[in-house]
N, CA, C and O atoms as a Tripos MOL2 file, in Angstrom:
@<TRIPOS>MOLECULE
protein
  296   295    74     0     0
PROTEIN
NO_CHARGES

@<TRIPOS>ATOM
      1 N           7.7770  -36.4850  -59.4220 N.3       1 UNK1
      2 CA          8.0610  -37.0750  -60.7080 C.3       1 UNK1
      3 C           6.7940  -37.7530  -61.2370 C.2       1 UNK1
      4 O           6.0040  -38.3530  -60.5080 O.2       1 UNK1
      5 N           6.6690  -37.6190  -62.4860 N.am      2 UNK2
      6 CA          5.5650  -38.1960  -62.8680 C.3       2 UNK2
      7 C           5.3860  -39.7250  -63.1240 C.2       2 UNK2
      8 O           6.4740  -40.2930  -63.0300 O.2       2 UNK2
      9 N           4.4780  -40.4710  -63.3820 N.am      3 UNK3
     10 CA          4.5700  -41.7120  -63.5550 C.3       3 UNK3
     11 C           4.5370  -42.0200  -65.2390 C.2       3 UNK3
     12 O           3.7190  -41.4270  -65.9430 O.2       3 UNK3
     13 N           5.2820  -42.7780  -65.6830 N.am      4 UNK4
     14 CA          4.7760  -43.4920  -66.9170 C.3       4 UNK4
     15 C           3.8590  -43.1470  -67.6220 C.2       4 UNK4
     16 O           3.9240  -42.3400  -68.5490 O.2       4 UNK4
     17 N           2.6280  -43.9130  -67.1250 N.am      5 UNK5
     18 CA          1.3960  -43.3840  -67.9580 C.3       5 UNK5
     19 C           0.5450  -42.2250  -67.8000 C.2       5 UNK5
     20 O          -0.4950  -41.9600  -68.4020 O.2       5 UNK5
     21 N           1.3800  -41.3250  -66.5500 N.am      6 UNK6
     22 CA          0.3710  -39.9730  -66.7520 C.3       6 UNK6
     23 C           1.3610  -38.8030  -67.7230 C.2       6 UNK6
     24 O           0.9300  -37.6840  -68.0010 O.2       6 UNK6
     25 N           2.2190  -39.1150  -67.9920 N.am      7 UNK7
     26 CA          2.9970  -39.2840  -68.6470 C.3       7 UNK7
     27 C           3.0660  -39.0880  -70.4560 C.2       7 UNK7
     28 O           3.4560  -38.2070  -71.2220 O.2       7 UNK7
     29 N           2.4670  -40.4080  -70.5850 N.am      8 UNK8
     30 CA          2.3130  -40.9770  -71.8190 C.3       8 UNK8
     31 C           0.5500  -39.7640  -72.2040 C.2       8 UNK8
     32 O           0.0570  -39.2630  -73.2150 O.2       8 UNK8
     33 N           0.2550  -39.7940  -70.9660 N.am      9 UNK9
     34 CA         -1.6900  -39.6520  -71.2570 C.3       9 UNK9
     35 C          -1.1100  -37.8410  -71.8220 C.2       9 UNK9
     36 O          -1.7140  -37.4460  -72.8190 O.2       9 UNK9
     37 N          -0.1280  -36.9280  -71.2840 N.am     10 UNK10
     38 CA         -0.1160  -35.8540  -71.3680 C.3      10 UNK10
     39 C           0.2100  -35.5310  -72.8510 C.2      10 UNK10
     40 O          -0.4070  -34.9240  -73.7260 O.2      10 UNK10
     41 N           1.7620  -36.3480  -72.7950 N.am     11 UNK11
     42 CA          1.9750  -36.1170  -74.3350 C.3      11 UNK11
     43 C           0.8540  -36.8130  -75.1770 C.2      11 UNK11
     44 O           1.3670  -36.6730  -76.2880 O.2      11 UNK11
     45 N          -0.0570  -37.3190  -75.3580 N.am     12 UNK12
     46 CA         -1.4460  -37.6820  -76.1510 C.3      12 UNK12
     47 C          -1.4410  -36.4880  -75.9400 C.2      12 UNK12
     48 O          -0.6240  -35.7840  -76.5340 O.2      12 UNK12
     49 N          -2.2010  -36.0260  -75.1850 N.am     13 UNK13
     50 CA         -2.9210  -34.1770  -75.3910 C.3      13 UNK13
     51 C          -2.2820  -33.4420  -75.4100 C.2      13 UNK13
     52 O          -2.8470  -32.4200  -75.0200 O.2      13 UNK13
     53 N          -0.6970  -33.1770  -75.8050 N.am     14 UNK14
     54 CA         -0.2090  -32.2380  -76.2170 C.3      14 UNK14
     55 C          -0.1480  -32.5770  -77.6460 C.2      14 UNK14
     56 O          -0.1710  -31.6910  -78.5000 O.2      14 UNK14
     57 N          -0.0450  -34.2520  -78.0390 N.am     15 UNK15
     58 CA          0.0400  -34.1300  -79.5710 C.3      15 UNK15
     59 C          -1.3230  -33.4620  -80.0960 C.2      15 UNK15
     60 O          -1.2390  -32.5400  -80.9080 O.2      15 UNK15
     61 N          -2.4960  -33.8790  -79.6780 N.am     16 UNK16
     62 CA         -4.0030  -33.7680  -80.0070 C.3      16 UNK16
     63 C          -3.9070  -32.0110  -80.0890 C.2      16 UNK16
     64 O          -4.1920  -31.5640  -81.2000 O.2      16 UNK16
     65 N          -3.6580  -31.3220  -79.3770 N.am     17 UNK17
     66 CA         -3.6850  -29.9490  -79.6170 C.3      17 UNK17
     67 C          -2.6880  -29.4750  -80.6910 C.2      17 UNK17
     68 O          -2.8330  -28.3480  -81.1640 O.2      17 UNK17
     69 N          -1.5600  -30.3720  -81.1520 N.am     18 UNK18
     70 CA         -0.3910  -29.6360  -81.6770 C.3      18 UNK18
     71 C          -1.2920  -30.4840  -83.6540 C.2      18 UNK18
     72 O          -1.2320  -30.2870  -84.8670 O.2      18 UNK18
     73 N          -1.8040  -31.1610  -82.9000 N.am     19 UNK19
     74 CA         -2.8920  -31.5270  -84.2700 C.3      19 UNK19
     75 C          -3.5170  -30.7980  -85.2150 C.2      19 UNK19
     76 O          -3.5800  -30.7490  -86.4440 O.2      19 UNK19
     77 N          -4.1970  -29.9520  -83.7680 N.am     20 UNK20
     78 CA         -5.2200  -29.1210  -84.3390 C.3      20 UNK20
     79 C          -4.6590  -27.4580  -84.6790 C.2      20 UNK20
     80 O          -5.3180  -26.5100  -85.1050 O.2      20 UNK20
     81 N          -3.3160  -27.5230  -84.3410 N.am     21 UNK21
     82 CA         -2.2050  -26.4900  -84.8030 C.3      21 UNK21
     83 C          -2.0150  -25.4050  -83.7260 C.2      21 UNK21
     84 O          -1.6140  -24.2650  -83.9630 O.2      21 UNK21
     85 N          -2.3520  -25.8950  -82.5080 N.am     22 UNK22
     86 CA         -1.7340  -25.2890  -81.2730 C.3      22 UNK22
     87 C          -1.1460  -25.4980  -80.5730 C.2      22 UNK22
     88 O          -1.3660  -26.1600  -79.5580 O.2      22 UNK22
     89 N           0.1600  -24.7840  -81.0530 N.am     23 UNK23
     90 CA          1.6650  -25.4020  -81.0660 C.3      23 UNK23
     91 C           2.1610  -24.8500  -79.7410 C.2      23 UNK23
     92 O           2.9520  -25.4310  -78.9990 O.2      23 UNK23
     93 N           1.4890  -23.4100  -79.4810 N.am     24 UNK24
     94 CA          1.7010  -22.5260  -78.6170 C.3      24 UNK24
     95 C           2.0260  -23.1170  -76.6840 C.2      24 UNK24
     96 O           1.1060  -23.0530  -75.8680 O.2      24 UNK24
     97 N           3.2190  -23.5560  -76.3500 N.am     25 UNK25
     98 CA          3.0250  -24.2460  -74.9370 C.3      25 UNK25
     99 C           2.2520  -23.5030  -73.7460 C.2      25 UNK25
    100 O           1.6390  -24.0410  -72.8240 O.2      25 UNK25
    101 N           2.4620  -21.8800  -74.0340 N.am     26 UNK26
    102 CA          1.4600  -21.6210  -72.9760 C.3      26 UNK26
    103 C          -0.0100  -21.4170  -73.0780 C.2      26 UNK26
    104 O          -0.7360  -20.7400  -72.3500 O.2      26 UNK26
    105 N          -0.3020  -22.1220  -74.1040 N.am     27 UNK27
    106 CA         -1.8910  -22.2170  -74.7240 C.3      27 UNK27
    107 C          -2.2910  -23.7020  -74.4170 C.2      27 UNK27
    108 O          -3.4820  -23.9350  -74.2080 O.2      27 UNK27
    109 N          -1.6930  -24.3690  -74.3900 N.am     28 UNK28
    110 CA         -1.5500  -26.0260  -74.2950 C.3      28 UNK28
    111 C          -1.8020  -26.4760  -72.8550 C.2      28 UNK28
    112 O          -2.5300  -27.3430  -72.3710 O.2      28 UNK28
    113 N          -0.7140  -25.3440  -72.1980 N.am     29 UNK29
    114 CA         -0.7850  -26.0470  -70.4820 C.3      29 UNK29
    115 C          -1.9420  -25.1370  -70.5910 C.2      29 UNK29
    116 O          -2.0840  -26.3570  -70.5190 O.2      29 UNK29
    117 N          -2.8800  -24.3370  -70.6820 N.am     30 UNK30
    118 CA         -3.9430  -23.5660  -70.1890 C.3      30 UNK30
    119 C          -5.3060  -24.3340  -70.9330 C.2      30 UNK30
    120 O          -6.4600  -24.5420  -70.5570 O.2      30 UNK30
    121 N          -4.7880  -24.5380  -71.7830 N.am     31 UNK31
    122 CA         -6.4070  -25.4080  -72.2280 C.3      31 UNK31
    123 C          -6.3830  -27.0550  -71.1720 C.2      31 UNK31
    124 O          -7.2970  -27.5640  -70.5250 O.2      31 UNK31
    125 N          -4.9120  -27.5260  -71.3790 N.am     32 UNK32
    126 CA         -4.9330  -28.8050  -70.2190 C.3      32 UNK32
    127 C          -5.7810  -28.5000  -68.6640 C.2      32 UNK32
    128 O          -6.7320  -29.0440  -68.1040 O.2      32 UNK32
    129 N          -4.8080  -27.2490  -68.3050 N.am     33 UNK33
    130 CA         -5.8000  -27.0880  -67.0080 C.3      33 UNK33
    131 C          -6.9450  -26.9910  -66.7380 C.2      33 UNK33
    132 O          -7.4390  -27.4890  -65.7270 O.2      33 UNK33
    133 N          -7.8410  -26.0490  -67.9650 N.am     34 UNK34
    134 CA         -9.2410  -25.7370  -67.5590 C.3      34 UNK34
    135 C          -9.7130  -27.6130  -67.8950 C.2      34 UNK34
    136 O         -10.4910  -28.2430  -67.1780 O.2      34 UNK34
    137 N          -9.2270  -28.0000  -68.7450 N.am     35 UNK35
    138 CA         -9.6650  -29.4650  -68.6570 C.3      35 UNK35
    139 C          -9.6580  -30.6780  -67.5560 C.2      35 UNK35
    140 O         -10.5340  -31.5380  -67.6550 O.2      35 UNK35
    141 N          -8.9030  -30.7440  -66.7450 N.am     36 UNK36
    142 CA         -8.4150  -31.0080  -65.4710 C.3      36 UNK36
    143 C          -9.4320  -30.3940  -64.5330 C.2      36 UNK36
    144 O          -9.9400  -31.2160  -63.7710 O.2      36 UNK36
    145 N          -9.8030  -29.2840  -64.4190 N.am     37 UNK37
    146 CA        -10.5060  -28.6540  -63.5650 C.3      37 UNK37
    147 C         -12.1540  -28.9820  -63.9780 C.2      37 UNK37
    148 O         -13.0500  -29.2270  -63.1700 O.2      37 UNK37
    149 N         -12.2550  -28.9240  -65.2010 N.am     38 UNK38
    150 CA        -14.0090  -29.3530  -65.5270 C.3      38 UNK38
    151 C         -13.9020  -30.4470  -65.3720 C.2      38 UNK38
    152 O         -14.8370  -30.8520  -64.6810 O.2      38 UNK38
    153 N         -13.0290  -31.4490  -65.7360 N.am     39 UNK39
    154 CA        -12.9990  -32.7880  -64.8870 C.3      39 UNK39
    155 C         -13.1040  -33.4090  -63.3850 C.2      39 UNK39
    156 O         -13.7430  -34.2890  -62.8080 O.2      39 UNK39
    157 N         -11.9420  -32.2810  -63.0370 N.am     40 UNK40
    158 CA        -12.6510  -32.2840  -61.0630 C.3      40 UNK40
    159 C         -14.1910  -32.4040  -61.0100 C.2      40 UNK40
    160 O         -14.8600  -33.3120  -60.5160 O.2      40 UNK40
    161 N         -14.5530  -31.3960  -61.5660 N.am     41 UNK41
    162 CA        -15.7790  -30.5330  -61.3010 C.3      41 UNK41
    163 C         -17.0270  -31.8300  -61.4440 C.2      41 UNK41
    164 O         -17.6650  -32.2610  -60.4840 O.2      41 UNK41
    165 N         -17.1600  -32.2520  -62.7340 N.am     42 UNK42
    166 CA        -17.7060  -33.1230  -63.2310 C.3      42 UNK42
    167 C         -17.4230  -34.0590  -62.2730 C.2      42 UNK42
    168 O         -18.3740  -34.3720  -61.5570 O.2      42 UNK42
    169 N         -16.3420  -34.6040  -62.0620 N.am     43 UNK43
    170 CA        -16.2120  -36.2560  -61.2980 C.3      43 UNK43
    171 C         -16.6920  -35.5000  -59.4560 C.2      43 UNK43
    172 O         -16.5320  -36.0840  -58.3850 O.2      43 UNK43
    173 N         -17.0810  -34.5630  -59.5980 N.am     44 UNK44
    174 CA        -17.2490  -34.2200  -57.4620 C.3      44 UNK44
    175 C         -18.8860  -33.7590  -57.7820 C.2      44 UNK44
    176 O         -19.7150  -33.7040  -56.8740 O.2      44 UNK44
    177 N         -19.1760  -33.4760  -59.0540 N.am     45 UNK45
    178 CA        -20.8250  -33.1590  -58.7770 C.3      45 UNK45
    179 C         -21.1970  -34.7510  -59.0150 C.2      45 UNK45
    180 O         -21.9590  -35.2400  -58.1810 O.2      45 UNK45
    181 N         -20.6080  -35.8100  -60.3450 N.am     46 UNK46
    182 CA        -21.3570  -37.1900  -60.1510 C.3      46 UNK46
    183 C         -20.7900  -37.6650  -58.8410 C.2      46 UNK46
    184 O         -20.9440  -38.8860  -58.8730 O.2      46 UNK46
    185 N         -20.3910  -37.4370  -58.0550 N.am     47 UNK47
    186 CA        -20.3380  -38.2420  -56.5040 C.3      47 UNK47
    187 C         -21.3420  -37.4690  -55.5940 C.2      47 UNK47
    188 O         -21.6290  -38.0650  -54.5560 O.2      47 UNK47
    189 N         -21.9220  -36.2710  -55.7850 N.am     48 UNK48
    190 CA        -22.9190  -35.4990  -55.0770 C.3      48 UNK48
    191 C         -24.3300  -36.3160  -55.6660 C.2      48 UNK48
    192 O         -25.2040  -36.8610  -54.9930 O.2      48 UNK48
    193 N         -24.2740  -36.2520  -56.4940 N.am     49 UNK49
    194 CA        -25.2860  -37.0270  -57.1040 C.3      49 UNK49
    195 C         -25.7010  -38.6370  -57.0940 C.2      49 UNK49
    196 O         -26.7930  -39.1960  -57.2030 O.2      49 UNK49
    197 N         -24.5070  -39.0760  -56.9340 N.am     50 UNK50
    198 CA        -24.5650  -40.7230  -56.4030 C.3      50 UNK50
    199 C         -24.9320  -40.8610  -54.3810 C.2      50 UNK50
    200 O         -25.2940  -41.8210  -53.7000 O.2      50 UNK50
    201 N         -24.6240  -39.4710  -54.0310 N.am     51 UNK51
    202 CA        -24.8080  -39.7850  -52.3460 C.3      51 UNK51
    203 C         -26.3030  -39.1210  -52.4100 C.2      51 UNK51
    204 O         -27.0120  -39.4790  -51.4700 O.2      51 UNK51
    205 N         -26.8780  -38.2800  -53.2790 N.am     52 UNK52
    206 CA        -28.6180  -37.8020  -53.1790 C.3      52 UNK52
    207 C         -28.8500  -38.7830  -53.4110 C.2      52 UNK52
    208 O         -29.7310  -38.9180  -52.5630 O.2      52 UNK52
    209 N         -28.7920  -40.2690  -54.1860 N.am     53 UNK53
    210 CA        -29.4540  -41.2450  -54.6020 C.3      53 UNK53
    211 C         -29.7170  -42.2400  -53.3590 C.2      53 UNK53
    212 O         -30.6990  -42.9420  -53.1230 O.2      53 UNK53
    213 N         -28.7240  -42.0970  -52.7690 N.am     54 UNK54
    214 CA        -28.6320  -42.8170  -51.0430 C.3      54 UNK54
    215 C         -28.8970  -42.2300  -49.9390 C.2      54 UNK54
    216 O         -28.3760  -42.6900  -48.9230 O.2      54 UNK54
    217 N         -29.8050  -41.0220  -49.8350 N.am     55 UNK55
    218 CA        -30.3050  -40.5860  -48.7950 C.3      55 UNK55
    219 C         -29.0340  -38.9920  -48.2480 C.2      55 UNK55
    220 O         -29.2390  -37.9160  -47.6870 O.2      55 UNK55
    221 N         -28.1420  -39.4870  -48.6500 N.am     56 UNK56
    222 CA        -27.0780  -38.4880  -47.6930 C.3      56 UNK56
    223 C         -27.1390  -37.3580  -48.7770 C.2      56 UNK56
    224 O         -26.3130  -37.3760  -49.6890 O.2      56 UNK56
    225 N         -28.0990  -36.3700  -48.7070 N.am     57 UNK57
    226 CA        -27.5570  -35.1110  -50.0370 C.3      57 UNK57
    227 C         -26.7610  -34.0340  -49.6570 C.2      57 UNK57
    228 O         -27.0020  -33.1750  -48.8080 O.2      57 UNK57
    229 N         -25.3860  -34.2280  -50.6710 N.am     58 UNK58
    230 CA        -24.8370  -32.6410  -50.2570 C.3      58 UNK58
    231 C         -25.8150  -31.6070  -51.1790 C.2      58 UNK58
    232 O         -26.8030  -31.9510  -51.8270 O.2      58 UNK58
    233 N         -25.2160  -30.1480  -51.0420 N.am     59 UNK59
    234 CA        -25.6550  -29.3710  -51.5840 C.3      59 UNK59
    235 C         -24.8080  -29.5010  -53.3530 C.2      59 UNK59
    236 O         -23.6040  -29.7460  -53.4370 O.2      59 UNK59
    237 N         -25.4410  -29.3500  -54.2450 N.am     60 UNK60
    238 CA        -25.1530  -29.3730  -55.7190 C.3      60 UNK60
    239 C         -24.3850  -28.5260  -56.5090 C.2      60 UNK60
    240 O         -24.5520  -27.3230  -56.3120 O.2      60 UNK60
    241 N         -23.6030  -28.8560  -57.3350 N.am     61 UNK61
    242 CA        -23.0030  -27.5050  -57.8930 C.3      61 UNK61
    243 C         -23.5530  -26.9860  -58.4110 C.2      61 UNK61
    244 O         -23.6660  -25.7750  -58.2230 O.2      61 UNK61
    245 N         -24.4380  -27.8980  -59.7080 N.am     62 UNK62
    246 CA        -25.2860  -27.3610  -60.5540 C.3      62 UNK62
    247 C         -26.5820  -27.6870  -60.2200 C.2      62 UNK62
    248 O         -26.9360  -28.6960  -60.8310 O.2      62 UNK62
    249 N         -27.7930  -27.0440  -59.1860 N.am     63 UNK63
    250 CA        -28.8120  -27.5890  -58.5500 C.3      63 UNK63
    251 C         -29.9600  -27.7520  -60.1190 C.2      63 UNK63
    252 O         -30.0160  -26.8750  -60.9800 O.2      63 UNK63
    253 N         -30.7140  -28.9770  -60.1590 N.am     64 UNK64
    254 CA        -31.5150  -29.2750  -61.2330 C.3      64 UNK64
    255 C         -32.8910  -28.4960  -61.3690 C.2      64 UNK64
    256 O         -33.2330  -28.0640  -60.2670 O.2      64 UNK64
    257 N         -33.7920  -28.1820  -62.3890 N.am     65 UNK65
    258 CA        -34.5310  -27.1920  -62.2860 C.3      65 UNK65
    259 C         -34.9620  -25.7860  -61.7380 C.2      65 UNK65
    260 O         -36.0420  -25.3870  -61.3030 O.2      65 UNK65
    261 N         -33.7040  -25.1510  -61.9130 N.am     66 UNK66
    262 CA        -33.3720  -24.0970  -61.1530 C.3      66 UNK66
    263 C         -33.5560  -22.9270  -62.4850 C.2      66 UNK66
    264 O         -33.1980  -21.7560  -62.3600 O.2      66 UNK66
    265 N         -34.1810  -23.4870  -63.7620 N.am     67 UNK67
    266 CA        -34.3700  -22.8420  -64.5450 C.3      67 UNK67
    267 C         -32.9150  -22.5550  -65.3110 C.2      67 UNK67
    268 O         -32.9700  -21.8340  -66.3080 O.2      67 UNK67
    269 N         -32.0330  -22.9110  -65.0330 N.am     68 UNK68
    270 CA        -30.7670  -22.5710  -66.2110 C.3      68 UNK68
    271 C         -30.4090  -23.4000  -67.0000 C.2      68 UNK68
    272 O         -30.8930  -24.5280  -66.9020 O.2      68 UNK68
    273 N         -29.2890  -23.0610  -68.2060 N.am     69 UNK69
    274 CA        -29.2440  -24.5640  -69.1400 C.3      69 UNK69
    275 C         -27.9530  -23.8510  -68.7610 C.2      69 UNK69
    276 O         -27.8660  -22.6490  -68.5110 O.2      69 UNK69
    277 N         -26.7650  -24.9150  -68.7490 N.am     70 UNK70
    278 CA        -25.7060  -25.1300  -68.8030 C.3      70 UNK70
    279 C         -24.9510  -25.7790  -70.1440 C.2      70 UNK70
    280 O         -25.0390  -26.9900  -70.3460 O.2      70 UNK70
    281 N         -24.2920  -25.0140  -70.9440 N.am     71 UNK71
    282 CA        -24.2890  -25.6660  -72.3970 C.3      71 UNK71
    283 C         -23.1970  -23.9040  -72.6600 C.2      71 UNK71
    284 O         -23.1660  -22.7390  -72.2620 O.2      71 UNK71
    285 N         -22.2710  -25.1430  -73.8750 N.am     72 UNK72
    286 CA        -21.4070  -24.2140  -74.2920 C.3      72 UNK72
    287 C         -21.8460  -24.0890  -75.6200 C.2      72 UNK72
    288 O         -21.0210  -23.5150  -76.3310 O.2      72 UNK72
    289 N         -23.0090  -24.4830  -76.2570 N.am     73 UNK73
    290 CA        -23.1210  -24.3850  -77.5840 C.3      73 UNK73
    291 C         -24.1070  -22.7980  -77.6440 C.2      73 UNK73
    292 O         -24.2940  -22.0460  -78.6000 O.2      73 UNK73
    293 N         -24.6920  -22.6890  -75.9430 N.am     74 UNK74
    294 CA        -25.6970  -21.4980  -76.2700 C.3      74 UNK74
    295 C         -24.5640  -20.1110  -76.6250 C.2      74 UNK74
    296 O         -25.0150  -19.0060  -76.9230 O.2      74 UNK74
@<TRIPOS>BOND
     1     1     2 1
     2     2     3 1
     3     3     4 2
     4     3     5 am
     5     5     6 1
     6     6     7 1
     7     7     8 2
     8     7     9 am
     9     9    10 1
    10    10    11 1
    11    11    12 2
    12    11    13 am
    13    13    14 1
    14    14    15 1
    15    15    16 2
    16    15    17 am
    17    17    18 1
    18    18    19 1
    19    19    20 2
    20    19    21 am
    21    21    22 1
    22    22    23 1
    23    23    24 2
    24    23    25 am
    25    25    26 1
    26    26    27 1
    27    27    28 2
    28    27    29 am
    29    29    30 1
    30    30    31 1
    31    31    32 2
    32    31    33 am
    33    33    34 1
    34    34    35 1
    35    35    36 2
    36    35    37 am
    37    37    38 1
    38    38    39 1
    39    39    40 2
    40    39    41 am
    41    41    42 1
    42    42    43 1
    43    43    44 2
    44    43    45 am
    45    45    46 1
    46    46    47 1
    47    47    48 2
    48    47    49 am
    49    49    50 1
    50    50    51 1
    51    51    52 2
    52    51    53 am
    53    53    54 1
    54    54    55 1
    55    55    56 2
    56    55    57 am
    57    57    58 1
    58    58    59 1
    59    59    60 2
    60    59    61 am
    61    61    62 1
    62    62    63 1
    63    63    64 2
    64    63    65 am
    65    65    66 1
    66    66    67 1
    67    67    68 2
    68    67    69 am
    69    69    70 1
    70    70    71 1
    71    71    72 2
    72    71    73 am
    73    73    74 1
    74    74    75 1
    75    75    76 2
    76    75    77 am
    77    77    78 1
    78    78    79 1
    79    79    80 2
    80    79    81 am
    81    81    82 1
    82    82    83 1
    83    83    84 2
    84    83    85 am
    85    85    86 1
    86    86    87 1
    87    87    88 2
    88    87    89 am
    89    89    90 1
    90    90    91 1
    91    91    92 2
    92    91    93 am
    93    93    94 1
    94    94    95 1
    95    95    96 2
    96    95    97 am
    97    97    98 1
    98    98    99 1
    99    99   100 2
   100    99   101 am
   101   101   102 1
   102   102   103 1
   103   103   104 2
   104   103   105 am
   105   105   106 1
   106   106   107 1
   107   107   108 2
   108   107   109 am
   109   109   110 1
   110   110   111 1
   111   111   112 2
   112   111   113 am
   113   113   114 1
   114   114   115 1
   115   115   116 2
   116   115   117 am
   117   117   118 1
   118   118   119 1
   119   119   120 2
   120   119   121 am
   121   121   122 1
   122   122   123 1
   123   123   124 2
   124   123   125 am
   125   125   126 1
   126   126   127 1
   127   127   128 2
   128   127   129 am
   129   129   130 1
   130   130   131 1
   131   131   132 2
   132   131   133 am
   133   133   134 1
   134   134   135 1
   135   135   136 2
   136   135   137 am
   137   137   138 1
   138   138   139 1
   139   139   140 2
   140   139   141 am
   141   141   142 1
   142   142   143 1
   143   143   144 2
   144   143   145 am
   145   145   146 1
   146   146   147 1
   147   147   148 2
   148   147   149 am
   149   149   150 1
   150   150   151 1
   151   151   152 2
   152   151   153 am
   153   153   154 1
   154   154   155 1
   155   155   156 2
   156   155   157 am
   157   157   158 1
   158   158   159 1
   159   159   160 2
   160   159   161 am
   161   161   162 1
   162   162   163 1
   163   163   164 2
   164   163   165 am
   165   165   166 1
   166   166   167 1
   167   167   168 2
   168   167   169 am
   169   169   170 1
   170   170   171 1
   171   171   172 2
   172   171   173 am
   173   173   174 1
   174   174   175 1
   175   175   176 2
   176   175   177 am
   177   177   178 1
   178   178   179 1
   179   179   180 2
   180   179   181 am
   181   181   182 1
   182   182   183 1
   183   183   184 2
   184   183   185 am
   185   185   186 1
   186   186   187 1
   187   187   188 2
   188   187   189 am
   189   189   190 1
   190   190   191 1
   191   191   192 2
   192   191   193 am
   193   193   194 1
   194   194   195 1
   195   195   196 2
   196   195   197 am
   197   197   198 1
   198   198   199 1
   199   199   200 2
   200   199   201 am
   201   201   202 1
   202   202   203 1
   203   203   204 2
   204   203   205 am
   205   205   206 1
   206   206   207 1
   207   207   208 2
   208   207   209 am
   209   209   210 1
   210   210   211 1
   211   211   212 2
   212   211   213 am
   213   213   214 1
   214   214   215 1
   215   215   216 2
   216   215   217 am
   217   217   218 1
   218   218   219 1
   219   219   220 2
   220   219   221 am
   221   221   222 1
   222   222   223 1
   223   223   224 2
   224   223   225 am
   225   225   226 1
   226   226   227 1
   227   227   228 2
   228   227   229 am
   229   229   230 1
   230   230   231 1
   231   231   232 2
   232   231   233 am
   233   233   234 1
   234   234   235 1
   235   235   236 2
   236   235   237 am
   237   237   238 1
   238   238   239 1
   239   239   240 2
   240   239   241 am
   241   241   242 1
   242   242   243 1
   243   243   244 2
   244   243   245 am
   245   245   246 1
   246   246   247 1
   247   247   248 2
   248   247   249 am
   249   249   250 1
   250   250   251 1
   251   251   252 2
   252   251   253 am
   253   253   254 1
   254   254   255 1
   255   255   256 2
   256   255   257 am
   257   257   258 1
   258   258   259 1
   259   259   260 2
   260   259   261 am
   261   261   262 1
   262   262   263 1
   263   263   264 2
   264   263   265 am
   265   265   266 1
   266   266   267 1
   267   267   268 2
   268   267   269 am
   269   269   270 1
   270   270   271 1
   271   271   272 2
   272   271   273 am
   273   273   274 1
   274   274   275 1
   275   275   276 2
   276   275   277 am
   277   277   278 1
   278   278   279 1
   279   279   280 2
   280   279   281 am
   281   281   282 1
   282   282   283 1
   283   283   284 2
   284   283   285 am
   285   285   286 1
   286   286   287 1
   287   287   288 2
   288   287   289 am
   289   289   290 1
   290   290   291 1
   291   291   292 2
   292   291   293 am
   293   293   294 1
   294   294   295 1
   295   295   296 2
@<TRIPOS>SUBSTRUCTURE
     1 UNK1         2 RESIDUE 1 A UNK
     2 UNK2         6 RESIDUE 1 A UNK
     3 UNK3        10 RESIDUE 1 A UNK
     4 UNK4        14 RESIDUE 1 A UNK
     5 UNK5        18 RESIDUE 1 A UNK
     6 UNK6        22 RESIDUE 1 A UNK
     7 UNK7        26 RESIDUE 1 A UNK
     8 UNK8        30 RESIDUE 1 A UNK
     9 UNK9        34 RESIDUE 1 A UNK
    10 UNK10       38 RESIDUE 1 A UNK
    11 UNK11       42 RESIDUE 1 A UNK
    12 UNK12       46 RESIDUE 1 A UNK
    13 UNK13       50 RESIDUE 1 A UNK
    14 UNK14       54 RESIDUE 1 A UNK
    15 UNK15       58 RESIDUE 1 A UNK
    16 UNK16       62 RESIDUE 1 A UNK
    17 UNK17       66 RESIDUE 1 A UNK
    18 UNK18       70 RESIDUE 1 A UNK
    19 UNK19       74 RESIDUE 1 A UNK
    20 UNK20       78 RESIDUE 1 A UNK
    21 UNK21       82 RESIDUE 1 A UNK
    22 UNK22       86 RESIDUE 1 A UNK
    23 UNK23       90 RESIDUE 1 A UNK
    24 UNK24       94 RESIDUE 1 A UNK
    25 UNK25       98 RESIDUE 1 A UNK
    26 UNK26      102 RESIDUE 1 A UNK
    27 UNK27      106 RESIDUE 1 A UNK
    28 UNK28      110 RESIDUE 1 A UNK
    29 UNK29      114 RESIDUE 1 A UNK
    30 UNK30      118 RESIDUE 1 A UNK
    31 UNK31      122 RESIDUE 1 A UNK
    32 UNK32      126 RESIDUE 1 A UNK
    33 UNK33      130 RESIDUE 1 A UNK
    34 UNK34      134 RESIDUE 1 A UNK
    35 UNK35      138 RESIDUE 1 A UNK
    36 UNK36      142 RESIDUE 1 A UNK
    37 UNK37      146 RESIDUE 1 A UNK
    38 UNK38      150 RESIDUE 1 A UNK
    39 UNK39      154 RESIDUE 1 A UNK
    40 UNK40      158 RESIDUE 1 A UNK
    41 UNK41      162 RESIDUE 1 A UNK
    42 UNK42      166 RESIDUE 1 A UNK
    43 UNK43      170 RESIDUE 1 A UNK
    44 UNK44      174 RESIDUE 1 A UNK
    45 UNK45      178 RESIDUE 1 A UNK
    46 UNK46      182 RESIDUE 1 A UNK
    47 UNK47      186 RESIDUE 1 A UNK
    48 UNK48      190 RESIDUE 1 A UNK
    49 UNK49      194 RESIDUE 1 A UNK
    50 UNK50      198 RESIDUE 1 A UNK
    51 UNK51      202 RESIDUE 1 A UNK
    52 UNK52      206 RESIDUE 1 A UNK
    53 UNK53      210 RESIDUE 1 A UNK
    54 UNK54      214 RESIDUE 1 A UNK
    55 UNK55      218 RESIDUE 1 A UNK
    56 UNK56      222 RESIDUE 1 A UNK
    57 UNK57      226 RESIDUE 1 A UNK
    58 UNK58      230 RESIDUE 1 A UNK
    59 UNK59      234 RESIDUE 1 A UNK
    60 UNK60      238 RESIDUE 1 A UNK
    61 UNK61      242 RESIDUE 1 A UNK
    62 UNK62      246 RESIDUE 1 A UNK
    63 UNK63      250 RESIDUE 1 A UNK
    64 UNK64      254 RESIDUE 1 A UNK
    65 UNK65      258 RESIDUE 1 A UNK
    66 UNK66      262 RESIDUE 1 A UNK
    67 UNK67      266 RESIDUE 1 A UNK
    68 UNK68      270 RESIDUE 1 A UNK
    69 UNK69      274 RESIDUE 1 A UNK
    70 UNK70      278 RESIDUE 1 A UNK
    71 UNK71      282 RESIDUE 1 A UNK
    72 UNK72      286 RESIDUE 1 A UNK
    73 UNK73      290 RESIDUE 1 A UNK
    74 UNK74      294 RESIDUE 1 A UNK
């Protein structure tokens, strides 16, 4: 069962999409997920990155100067 405010946080982003006129529920839970998941992603590479700063380095998701740009605008 869910709690209250995760809850409250979902319907926010189902209104925010039904905003932007995507009303569609199996478009809604699929844009939620990939969001959820680049969020994992994001919050486990800044903790890889906070333990290289302290000596302990894991290996990187996105290793730095490796020559690629990472960007959804390219």
């Amino acid at each position: 069962m869910l709690s209250a405010e995760l809850k409250n946080r979902i319907d926010r982003l189902w209104d925010a999409f039904d905003a932007e006129g995507m009303s569609n529920s199996r478009e809604v839970i699929e844009q939620i997920t990939y969001l959820m998941f680049i969020r994992r992603l994001d919050d486990h590479e800044t903790r890889n990155e906070a333990k290289a700063r302290w000596g302990a380095a894991p290996p990187m998701i996105f290793p730095q100067g490796d020559g690629q740009r990472l960007s959804l605008s390219e």
